[in-house]
C-alpha positions in Angstrom: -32.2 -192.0 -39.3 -29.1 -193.7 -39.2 -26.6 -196.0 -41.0 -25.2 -199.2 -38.5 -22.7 -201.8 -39.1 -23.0 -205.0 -37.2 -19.5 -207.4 -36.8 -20.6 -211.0 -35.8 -22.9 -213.3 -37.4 -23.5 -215.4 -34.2 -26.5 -215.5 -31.7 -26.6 -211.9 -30.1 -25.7 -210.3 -33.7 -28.5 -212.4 -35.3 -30.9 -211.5 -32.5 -29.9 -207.5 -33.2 -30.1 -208.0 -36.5 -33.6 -209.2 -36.2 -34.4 -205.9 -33.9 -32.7 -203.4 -36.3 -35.2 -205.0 -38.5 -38.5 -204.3 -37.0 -36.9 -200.6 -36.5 -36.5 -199.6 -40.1 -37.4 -195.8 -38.8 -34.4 -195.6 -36.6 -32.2 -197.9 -39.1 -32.6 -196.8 -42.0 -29.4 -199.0 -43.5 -27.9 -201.8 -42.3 -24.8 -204.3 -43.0 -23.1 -207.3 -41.3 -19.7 -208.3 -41.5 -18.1 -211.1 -40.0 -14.9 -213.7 -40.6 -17.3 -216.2 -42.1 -19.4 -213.9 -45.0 -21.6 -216.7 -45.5 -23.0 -216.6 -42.3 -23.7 -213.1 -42.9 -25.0 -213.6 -46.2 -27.4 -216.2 -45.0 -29.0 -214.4 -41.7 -29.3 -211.6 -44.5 -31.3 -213.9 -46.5 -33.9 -214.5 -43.5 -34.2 -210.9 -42.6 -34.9 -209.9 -46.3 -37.5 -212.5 -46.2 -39.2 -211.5 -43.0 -38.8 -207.8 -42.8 -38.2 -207.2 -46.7 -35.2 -205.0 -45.0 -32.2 -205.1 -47.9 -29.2 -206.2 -46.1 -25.7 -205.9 -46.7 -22.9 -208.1 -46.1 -19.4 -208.7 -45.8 -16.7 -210.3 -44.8 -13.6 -208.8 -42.3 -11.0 -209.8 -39.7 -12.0 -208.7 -36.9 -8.4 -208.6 -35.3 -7.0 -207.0 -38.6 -7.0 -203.1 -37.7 -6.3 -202.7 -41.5 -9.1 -205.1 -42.6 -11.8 -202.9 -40.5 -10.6 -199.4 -40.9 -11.2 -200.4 -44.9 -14.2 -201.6 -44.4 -15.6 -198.6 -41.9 -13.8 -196.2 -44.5 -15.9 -197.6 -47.7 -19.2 -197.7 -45.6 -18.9 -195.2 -43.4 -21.7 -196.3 -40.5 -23.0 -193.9 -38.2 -22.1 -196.5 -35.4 -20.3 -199.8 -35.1 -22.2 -202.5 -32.7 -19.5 -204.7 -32.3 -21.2 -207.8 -31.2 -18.0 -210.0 -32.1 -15.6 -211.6 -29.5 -14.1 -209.2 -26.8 -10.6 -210.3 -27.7 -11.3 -207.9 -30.5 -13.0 -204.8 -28.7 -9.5 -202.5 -29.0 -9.1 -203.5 -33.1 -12.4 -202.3 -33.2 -12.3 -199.3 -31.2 -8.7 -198.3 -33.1 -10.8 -198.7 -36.2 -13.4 -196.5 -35.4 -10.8 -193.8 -34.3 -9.1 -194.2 -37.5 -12.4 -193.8 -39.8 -14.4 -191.3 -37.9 -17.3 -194.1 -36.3 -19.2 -194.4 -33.1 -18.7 -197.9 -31.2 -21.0 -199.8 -29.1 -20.3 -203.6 -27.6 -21.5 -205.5 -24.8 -18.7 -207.2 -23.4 -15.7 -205.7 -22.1 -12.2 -206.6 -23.9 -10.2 -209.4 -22.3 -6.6 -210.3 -24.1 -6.6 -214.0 -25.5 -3.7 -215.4 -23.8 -4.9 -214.7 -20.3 -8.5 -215.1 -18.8 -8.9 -211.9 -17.8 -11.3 -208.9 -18.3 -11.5 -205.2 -16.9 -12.3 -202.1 -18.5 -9.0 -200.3 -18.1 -8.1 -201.6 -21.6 -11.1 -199.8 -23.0 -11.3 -196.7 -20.5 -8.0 -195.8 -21.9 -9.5 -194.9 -25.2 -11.2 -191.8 -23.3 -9.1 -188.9 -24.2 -8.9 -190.0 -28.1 -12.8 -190.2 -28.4 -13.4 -187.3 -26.6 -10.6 -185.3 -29.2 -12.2 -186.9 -32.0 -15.7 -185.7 -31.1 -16.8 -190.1 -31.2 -19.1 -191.6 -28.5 -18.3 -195.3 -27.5 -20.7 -197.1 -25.6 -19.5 -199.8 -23.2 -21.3 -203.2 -22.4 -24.9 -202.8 -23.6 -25.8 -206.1 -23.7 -28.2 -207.5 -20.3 -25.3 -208.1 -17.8 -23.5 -205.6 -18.0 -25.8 -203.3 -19.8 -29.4 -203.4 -18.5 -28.2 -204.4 -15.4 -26.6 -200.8 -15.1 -29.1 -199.5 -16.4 -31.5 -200.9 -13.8 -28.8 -199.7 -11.0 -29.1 -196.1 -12.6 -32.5 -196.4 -12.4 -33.2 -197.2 -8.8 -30.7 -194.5 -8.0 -32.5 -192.1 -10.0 -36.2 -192.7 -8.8 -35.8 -194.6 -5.5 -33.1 -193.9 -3.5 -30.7 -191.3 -1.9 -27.9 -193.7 -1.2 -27.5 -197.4 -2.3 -25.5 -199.4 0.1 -25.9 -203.3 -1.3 -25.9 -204.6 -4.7 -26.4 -207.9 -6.0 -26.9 -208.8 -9.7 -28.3 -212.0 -10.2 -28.5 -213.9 -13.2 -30.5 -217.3 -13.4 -30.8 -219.8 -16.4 -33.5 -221.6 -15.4 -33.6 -223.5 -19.0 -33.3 -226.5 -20.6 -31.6 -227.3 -23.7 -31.7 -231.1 -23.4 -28.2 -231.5 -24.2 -25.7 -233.5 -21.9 -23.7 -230.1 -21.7 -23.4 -226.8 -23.4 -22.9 -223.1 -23.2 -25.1 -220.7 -23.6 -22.7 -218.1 -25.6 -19.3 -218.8 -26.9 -17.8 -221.9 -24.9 -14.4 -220.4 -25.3 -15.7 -217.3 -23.2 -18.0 -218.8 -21.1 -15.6 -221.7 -19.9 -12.9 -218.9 -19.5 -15.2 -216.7 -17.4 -16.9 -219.6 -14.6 -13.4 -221.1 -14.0 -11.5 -217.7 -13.0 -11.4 -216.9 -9.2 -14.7 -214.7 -7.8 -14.2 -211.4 -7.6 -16.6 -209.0 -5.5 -16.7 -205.2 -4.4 -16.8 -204.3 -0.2 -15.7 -201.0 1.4 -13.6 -199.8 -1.3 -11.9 -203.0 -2.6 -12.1 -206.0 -3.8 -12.2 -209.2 -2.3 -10.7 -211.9 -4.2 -12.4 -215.6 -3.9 -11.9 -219.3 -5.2 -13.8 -220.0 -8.2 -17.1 -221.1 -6.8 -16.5 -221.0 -3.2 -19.3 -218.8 -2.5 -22.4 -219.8 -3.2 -26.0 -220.1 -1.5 -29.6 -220.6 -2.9 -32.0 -217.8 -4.1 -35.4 -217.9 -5.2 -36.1 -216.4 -8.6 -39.6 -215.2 -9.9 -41.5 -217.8 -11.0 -38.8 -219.9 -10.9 -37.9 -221.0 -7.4 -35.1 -221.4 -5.5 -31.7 -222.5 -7.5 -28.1 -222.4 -6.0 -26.5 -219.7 -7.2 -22.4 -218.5 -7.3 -20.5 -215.4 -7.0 -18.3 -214.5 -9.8 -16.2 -211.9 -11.1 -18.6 -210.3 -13.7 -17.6 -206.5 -15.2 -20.2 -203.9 -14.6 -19.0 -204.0 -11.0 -16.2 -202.3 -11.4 -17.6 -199.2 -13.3 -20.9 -199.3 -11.2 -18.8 -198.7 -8.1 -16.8 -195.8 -9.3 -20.1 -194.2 -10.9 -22.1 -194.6 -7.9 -19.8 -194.1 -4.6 -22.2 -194.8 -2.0 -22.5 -198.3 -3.1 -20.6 -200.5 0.0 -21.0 -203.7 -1.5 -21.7 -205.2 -5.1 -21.8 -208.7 -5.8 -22.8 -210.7 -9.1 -24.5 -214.1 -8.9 -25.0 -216.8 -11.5 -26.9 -220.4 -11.2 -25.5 -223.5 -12.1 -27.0 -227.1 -12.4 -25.1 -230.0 -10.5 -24.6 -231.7 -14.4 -23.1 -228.5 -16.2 -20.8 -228.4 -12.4 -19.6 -231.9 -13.0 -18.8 -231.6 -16.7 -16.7 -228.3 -16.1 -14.6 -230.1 -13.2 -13.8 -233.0 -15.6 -12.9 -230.4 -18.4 -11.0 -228.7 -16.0 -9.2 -231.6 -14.6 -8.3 -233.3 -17.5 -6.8 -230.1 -19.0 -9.3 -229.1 -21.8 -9.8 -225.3 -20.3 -6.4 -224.5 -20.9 -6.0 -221.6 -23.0 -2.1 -222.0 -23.7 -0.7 -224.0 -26.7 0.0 -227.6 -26.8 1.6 -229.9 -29.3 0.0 -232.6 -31.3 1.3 -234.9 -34.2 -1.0 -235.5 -36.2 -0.9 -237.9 -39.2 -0.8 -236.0 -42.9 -4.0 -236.4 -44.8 -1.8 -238.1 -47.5 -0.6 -240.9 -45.4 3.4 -240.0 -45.5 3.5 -239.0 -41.7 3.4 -237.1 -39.3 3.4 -233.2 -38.6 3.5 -231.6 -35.0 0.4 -228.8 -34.6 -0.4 -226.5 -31.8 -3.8 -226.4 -30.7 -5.2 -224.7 -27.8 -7.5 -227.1 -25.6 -10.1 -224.7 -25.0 -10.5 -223.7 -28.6 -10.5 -227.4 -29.6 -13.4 -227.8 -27.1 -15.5 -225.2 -28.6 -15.3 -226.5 -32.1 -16.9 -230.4 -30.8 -19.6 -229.0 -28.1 -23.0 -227.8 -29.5 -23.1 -224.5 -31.2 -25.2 -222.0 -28.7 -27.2 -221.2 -31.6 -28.2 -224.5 -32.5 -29.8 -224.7 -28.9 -32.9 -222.1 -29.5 -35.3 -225.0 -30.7 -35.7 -227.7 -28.3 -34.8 -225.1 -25.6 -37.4 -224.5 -23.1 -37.8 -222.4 -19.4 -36.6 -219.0 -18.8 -34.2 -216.5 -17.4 -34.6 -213.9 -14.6 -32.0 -211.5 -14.3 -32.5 -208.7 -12.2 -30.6 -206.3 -9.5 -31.4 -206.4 -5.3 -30.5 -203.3 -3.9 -30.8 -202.1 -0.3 -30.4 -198.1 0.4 -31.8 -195.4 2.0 -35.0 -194.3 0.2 -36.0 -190.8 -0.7 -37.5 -190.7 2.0 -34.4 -191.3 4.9 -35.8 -194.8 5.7 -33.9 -198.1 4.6 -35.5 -199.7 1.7 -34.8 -202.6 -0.4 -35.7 -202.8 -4.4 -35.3 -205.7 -6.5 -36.1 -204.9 -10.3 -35.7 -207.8 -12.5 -36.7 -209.3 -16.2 -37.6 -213.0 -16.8 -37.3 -214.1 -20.3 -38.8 -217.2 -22.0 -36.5 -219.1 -24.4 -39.3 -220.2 -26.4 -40.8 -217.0 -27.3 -37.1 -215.6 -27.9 -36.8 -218.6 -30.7 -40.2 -218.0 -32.0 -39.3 -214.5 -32.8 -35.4 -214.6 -34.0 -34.5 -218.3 -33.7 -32.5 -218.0 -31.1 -32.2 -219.0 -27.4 -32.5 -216.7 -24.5 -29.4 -216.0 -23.6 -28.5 -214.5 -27.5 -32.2 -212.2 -26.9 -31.5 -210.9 -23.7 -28.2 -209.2 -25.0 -28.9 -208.3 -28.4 -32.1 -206.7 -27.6 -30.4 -204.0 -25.0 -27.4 -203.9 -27.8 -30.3 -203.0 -30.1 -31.7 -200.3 -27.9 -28.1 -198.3 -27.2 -28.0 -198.1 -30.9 -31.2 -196.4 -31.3 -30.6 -194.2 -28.2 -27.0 -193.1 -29.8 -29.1 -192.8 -33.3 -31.8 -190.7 -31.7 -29.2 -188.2 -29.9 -30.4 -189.2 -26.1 -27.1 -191.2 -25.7 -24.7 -189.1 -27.6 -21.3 -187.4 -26.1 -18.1 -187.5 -26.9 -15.9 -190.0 -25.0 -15.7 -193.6 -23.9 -18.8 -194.4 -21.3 -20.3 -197.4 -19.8 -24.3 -197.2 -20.1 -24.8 -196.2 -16.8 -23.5 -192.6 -17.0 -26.9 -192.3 -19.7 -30.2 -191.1 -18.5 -32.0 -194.2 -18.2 -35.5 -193.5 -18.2 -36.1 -193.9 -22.5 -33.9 -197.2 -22.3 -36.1 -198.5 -19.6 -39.3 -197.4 -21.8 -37.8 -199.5 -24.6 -36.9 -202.4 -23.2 -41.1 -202.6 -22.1 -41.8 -202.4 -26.0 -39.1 -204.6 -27.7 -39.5 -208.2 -25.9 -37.6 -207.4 -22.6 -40.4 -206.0 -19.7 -39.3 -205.3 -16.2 -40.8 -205.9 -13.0 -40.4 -204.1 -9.6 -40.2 -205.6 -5.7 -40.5 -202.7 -3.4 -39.6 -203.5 0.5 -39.1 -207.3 0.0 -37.0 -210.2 1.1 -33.9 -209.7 -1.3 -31.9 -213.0 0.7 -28.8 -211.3 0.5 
């Protein structure tokens, strides 16, 4: 049906890659490129022998516009899933403009010299897709991506208006390391220690990075203490549903992982700025001055988040709690929600979690764009779709849902 091009080799990508796999109807070819070709080569090398799917690989810069408009050009995908870093959504995007591809990714783009993200960078791209007849899908991973999808959802089938909307997003895992991310340390570091960020009666209220925070019990799970960040999809899902008074994203945190970041903080390793270093030559004459950046130093010593998957056990719940007035003029509430288990997600892909529940949904906007139901011209975020057949297949590819009607949402 289709021709796709996957940039990354890490945990989401491998976990798509595995999914584009067990869908050799809708993919009918498939390559992976990435900055590292051996990577590539390798997950190639486990998908041949599980799926007997023939691979291709290669290897590209994913900041070099020139670099990816020569490699879109010479395979010509039907659609780019761009499951790289979201330093390089707008190379990627340019790229696609420039060769005549569809774009998907699931983070929005954030510049690396500032820890920063919002989707203006990206929503600026509107006018050229739409002239150039392309679709580009924005943030189909779980949060944002099935998280919007779950908001379009409930304001499809259950209510008139919605007032209230939390996200909420709990690792309830354990990895049985001292500390690690769960995704990219360079982007997960630089998204916790920015200041909170929440949506109320048409703008946004700006808070201190953690200051808000208060327990909420999780299905099957319990209670756990959870924060309020600044977290993407709130700022489309406020502009794409208008009734919406309030949105607010939530995250757990352990007490260990807490105390690691404030030392990493404190003694300067989050930076994201260049310092200086001299560092002895390998040959003994000296000395040379280098610049590092702290932050990127750091990622390259902690454990690699997709080395966790096999000693990593528990699950996640991520879900939406929504209050509203129902179809039927009375206030309701609706939580609808996914809990994932680590375990199964390694036993399948070999990856944790975290990697599954976002490269599943990036998966699933590819079919949809491959299939024609999510197909226009423009640059959308996946809650201007119809979600009904997304919600159908995240039941059937490893990621279920579950719905609260009328309960105690906490919030």
């Amino acid at each position: 049906m289709g021709r796709v091009l996957i940039i990354g080799a890490g945990g989401v990508a491998t976990v798509a890659a595995h999914k584009v796999c067990q869908n050799p109807d809708t993919f009918t070819e498939v390559m992976i490129a990435s900055r590292t070709e051996k990577k590539c080569i390798a997950l190639a090398e486990v998908l041949k022998k599980k799926y007997g799917t023939d691979v291709k690989t290669a290897q590209v810069d994913a900041d070099s516009v020139e670099q990816l408009v020569e490699l879109f050009g010479s395979y010509k995908p039907d659609l780019v899933m761009n499951l790289a870093l979201p330093y390089q959504d707008l190379t990627i995007m340019e790229a696609c403009l420039q060769t005549g591809c569809n774009y998907l990714d699931t983070a929005n783009y954030e510049p690396k010299d500032e820890a920063h993200f919002e989707y203006s960078w990206q929503w600026a791209y509107r006018e050229r897709f739409e002239q150039a007849g392309l679709c580009a899908i924005l943030g189909c991973g779980f949060d944002p991506g099935v998280t919007s999808i779950y908001t379009a959802y409930a304001a499809k089938h259950h209510f008139k208006e919605m007032h209230y909307l939390d996200i909420v997003d709990c690792n309830a895992g354990n990895h049985h390391k001292a500390f690690a991310t769960n995704f990219n340390p360079e982007i997960n570091i630089r998204e916790i220690t920015q200041k909170g960020l929440y949506y109320e009666n048409g703008k946004y209220i700006e808070t201190e990075p953690m200051e808000i925070h208060q327990p909420l019990t999780y299905p099957g799970i319990g209670p756990k203490e959870s924060y309020l960040l600044h977290h993407e999809e709130i700022e489309s899902l406020v502009i794409n549903f208008p009734t919406i008074k309030r949105a607010r994203f939530w995250m757990t945190f352990g007490q260990q992982y807490l105390n690691y970041l404030d030392v990493i903080q404190n003694i300067g390793m989050a930076r994201i700025d260049e310092v200086e270093y001299k560092a002895p030559k390998a040959d003994g004459t000296g000395e040379e001055v280098v610049k590092i950046v702290p932050l990127q130093f750091l990622k390259a010593v902690l454990p690699n988040p997709q080395d966790l998957g096999e000693n990593y056990d528990g699950e996640t719940s991520i879900g939406c709690r929504i209050r509203g007035i129902g179809n039927d003029g009375k206030e309701h509430t609706y939580y609808v929600y996914n809990n994932c288990s680590h375990q199964a997600a390694y036993e399948e892909t070999g990856m944790q979690g975290v990697s599954y529940t976002t490269g599943v949904p990036a998966m699933i906007g590819a079919m949809m764009f491959l299939k024609g139901i999510w197909s226009k011209p423009g640059v959308h975020n996946v809650e201007e779709f119809d979600p009904d057949p997304f919600m159908d297949e995240l039941n059937k590819h490893g990621l279920p849902w579950h719905e609260i009607h009328d309960g105690d949402l906490e919030l």
